[in-house]
PADOZA-795631 format. One record per residue: x, y, z of N, C-alpha, C in turn; residue number from 1. Coordinates in Angstrom, 2 decimals. Example, Ala and Ser with C-alpha at 12.3 -4.5 7.8 and 13.67 -1.06 7.14 Angstrom:
% residues 2
@nc1->13.19&nc2->-5.69&nc3->7.80&cac1->12.30&cac2->-4.50&cac3->7.80&cc1->13.20&cc2->-3.30&cc3->7.80&n->1
@nc1->12.85&nc2->-2.25&nc3->7.08&cac1->13.67&cac2->-1.06&cac3->7.14&cc1->12.90&cc2->0.03&cc3->7.87&n->2
% end
This chain:
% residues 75
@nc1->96.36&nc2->95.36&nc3->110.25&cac1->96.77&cac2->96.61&cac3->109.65&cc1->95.59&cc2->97.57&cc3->109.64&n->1
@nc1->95.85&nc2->98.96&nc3->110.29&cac1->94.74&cac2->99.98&cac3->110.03&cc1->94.50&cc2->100.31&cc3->108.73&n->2
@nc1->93.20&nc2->100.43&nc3->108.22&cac1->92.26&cac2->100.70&cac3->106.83&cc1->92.38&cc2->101.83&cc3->106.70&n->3
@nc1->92.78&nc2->102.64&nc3->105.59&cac1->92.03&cac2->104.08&cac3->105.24&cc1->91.15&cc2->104.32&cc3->105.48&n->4
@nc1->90.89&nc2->105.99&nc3->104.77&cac1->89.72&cac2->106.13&cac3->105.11&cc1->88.25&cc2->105.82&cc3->104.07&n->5
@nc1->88.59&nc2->105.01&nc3->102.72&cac1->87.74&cac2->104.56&cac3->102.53&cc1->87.87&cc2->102.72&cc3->102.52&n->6
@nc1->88.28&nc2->102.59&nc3->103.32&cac1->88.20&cac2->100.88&cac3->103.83&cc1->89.55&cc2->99.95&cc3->103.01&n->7
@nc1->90.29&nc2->101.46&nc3->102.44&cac1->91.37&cac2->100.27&cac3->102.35&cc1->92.33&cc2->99.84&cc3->102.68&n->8
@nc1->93.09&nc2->98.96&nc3->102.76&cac1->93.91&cac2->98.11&cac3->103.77&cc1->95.21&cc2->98.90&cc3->103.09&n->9
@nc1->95.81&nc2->99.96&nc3->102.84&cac1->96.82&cac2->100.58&cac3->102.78&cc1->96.79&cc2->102.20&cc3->103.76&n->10
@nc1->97.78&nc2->102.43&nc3->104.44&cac1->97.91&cac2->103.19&cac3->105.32&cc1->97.43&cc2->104.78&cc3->104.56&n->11
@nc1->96.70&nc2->105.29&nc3->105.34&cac1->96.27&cac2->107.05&cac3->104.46&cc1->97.37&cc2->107.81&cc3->104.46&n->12
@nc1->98.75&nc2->107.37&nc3->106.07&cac1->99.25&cac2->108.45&cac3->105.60&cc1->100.40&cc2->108.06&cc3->105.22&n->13
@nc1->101.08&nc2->109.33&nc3->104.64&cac1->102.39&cac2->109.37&cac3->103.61&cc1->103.39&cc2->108.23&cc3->104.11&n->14
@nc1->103.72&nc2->108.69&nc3->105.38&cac1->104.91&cac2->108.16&cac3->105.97&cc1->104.96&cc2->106.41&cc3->105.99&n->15
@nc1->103.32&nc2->106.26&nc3->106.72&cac1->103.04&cac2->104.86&cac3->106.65&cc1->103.30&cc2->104.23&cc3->104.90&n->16
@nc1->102.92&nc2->104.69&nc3->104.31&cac1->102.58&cac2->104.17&cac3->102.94&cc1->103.90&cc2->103.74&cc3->102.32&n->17
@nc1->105.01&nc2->105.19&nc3->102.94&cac1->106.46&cac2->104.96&cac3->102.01&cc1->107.04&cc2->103.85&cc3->103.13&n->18
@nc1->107.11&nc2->103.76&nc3->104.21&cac1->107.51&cac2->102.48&cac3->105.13&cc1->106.80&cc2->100.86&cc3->104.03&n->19
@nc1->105.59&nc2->101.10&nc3->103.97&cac1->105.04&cac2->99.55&cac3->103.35&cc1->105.61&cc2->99.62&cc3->101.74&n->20
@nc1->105.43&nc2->100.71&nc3->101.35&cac1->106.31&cac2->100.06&cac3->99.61&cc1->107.92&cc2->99.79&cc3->99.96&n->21
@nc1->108.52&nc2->100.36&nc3->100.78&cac1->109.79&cac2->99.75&cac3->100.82&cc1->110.03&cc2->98.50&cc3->101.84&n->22
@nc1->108.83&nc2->98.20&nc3->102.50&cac1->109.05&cac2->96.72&cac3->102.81&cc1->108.66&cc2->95.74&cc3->101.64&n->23
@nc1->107.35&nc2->95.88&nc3->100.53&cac1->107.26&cac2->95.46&cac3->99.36&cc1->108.72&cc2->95.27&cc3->99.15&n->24
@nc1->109.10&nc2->96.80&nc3->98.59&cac1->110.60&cac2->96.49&cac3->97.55&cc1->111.49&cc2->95.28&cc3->97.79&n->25
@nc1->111.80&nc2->95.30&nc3->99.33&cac1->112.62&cac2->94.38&cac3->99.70&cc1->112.23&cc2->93.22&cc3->100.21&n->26
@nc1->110.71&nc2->92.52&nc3->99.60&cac1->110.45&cac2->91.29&cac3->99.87&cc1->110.00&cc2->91.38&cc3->101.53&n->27
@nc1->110.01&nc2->92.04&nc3->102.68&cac1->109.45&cac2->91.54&cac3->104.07&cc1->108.00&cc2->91.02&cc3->103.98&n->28
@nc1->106.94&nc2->92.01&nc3->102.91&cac1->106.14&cac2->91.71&cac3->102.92&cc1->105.49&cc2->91.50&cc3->101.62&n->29
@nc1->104.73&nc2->90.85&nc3->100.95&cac1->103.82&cac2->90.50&cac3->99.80&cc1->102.79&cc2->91.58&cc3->99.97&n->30
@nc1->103.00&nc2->92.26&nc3->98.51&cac1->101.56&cac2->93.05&cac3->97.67&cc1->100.62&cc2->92.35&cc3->97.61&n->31
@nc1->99.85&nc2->92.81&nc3->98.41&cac1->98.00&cac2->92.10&cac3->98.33&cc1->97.17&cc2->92.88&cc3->97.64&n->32
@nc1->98.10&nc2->93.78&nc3->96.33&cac1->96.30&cac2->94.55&cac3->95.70&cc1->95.77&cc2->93.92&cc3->94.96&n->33
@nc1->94.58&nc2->94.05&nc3->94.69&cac1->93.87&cac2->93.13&cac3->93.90&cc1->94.46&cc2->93.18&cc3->92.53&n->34
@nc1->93.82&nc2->91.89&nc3->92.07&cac1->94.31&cac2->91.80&cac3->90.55&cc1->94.12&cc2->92.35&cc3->89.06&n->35
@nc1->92.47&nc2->92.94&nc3->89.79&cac1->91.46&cac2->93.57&cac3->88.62&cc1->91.88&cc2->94.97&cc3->88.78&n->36
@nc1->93.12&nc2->95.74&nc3->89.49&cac1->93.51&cac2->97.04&cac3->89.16&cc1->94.65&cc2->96.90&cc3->87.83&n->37
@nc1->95.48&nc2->96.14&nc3->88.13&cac1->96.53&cac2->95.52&cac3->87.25&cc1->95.29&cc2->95.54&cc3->85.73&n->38
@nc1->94.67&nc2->94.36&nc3->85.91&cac1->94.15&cac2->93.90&cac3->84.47&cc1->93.48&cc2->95.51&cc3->83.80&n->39
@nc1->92.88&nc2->96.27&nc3->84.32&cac1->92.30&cac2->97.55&cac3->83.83&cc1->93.44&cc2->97.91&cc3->83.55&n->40
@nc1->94.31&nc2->98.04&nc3->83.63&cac1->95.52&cac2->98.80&cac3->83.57&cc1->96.37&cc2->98.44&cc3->82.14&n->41
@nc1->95.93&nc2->97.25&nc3->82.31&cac1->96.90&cac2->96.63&cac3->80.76&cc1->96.00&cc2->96.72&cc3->79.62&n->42
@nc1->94.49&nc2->96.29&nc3->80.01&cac1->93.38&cac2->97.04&cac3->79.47&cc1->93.86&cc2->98.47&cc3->78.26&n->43
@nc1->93.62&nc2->99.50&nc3->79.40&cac1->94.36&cac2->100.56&cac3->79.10&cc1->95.53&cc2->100.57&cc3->77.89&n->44
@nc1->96.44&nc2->99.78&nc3->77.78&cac1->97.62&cac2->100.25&cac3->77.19&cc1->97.29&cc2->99.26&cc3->75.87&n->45
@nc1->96.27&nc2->98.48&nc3->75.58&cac1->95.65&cac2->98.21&cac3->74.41&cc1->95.03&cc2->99.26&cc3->73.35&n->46
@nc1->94.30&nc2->100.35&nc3->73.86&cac1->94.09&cac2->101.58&cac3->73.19&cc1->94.76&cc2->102.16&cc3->72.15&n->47
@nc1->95.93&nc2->102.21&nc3->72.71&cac1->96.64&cac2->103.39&cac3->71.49&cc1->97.15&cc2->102.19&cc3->70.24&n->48
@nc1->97.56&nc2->101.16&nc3->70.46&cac1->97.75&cac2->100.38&cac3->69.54&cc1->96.42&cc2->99.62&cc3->68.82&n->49
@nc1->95.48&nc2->99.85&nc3->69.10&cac1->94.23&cac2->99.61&cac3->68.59&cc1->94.06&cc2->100.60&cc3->67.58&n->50
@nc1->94.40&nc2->102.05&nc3->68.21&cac1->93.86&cac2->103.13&cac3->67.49&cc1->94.83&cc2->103.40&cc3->66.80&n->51
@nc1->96.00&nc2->103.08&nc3->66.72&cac1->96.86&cac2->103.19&cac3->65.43&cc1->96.89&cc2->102.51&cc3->64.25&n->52
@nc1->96.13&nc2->100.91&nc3->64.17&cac1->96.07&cac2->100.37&cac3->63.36&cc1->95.18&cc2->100.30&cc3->62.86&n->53
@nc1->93.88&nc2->101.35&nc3->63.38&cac1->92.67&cac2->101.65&cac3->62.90&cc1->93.37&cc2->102.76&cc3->61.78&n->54
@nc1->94.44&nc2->103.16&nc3->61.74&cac1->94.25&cac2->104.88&cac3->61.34&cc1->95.04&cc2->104.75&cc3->60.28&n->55
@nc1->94.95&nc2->105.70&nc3->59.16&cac1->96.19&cac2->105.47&cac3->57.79&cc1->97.52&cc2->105.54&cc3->58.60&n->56
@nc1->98.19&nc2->105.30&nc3->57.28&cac1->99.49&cac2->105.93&cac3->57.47&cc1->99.72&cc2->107.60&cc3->57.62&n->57
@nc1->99.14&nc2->107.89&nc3->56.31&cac1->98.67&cac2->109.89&cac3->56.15&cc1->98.41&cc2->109.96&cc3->57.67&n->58
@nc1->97.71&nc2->109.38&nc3->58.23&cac1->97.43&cac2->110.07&cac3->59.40&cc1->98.31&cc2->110.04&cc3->60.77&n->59
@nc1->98.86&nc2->108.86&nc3->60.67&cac1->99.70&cac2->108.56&cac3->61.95&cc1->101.09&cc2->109.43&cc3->61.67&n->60
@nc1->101.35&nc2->109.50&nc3->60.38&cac1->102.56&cac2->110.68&cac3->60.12&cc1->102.10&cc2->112.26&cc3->60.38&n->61
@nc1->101.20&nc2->112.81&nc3->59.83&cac1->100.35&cac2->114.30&cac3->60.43&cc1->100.40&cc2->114.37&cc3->61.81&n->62
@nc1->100.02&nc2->112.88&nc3->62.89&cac1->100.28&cac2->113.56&cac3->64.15&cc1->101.28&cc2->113.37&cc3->64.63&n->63
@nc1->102.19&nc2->112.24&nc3->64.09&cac1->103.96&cac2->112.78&cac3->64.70&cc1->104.52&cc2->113.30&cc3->64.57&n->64
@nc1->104.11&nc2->114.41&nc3->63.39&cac1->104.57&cac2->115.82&cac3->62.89&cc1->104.64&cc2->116.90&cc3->63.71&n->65
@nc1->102.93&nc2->116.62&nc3->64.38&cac1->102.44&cac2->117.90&cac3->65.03&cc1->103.20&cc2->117.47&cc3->66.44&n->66
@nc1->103.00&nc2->116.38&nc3->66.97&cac1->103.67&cac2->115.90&cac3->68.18&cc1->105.25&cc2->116.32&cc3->68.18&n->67
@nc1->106.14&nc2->116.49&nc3->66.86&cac1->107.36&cac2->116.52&cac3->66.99&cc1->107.67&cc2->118.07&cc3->67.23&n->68
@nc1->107.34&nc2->118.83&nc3->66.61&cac1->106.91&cac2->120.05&cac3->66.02&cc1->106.81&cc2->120.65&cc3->67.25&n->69
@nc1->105.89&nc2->120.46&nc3->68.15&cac1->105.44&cac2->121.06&cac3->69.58&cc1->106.19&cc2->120.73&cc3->70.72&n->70
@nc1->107.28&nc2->119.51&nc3->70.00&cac1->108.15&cac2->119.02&cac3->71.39&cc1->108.86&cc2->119.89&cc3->70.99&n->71
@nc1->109.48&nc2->120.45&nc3->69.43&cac1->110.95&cac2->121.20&cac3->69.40&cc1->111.11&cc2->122.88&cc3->69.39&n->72
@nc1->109.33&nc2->123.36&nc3->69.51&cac1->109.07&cac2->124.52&cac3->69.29&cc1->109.83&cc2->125.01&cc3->70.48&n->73
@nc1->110.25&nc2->126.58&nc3->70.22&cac1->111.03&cac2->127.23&cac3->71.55&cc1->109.53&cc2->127.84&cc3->72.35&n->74
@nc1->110.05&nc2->127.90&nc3->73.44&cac1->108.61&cac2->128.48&cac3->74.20&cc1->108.72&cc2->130.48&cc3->74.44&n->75
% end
């Protein structure tokens, strides 16, 4: 398989790329990305539940206020 252009084993361009995830989808071929993108990734989604149970209650209600508030404001 041709390498990108910084050495990696997934195609640079578009067309190639959407051809290999839909051979993924349908099983022809096995996902070979590494594993340590995944693990950073779940990494990641430890954060906000870290930082919520760091934080009061007073506080986690103030920003779903402001969060709700700014979703229902008219623009």
């Amino acid at each position: 398989m041709p390498k990108g252009p910084n050495g990696e084993k997934r195609p640079a361009d578009a067309i190639g790329l959407a051809v290999m995830i839909g051979k993924i989808a349908t099983g022809e071929i096995e996902d070979d990305r590494e594993a340590a993108t995944s693990a950073a990734a779940q990494l990641g989604s430890l954060g906000g539940k870290k930082r919520a149970a760091n934080m009061t209650p007073e506080r986690r209600r103030e920003i779903a206020q402001a969060a709700a508030a700014k979703r229902w404001a008219k623009d």
